[in-house]
C-alpha positions in Angstrom: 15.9 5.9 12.6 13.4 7.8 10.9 15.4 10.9 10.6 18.2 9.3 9.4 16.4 7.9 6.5 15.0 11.4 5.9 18.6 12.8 5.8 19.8 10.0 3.0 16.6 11.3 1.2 17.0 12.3 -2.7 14.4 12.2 -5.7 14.9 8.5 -6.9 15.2 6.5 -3.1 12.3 4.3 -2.3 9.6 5.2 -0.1 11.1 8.8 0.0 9.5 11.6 -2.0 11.1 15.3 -1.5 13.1 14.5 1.8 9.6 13.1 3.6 9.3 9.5 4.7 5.9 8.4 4.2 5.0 5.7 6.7 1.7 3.5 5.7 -0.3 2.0 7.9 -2.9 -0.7 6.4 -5.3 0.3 9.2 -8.3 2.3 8.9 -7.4 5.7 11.2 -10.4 4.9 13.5 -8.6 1.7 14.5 -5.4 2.8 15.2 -6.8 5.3 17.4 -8.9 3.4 19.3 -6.0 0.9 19.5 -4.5 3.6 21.2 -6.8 4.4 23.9 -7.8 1.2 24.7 -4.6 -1.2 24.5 -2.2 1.5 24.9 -0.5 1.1 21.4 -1.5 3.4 18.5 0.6 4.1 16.0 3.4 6.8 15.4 3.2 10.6 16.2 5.0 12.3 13.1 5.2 15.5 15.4 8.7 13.4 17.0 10.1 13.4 13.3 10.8 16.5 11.5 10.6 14.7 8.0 7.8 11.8 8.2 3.8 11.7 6.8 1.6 9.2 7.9 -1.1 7.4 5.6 -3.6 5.4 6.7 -4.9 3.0 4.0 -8.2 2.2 5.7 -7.6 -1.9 4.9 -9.2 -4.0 7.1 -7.6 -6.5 9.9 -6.2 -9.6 8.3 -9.1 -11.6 10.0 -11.9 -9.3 8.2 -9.8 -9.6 5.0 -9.5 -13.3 5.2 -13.3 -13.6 6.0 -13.9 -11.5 2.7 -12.0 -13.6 0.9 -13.8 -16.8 2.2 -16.8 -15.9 1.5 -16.0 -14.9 -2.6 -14.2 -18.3 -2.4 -17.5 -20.2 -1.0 -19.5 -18.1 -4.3 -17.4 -19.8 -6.7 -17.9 -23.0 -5.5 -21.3 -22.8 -6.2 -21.8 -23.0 -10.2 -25.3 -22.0 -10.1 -24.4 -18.5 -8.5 -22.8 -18.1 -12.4 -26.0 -19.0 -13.4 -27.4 -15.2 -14.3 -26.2 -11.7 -13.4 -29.3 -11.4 -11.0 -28.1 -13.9 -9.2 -24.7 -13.4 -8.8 -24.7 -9.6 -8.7 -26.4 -9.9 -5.0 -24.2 -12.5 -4.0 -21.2 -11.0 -4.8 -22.3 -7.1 -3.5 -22.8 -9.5 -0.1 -19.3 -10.6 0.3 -17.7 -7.3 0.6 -15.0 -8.2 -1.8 -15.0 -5.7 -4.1 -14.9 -3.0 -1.6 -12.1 -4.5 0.0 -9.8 -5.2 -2.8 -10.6 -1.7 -4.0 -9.3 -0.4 -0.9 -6.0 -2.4 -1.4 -5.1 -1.8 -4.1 -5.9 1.8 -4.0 -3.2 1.5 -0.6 -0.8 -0.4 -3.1 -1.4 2.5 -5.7 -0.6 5.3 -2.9 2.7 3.4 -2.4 3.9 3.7 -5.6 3.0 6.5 -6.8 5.2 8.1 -3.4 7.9 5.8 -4.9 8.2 7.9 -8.4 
């Protein structure tokens, strides 16, 4: 299916940038792979299609993303964690959040930008 899509290919189709397919996965590369040894999945070899790149986006599973999310949520519940910068700094360096969303919506960036 892949190569058809490559063959329909020109500058302004979606997801298609110079007759490549770029194929995102969310996944950080070290988990795919693993995936791959150990469950017998993986993800897909781009030596079987002439015209695809792969792009990991090194997000986390949606259960570490939720969890991230949960515990930003729980800081803003709080209203003395808004109380100074010194206290909230810490707090919110703890939850992980800002790494995270960085690495979304660097992933969200990486897909369009391979859409212009």
């Amino acid at each position: 299916m892949l190569i058809e899509i490559g063959k329909t290919a020109n500058n302004n189709q979606t997801l298609i940038n110079n007759n490549r397919v770029m194929i995102y996965d969310a996944r950080p590369k070290l988990n795919a792979q693993a995936q791959m040894y150990i469950k017998n999945g993986g993800f897909e070899d781009t030596k079987s299609y002439r015209n695809c790149d792969l792009m990991f986006c090194d997000i986390d599973n949606i259960h570490e993303v939720s969890k991230t999310f949960r515990k930003m949520y729980d800081i803003c519940l709080n209203a003395d964690n808004f109380n100074t910068i010194g206290v909230y700094a810490p707090n919110l360096e703890a939850t992980g959040y800002l790494q995270m969303i960085s690495r979304i919506l660097k992933a969200a960036n990486m897909v369009v930008e391979s859409m212009i």
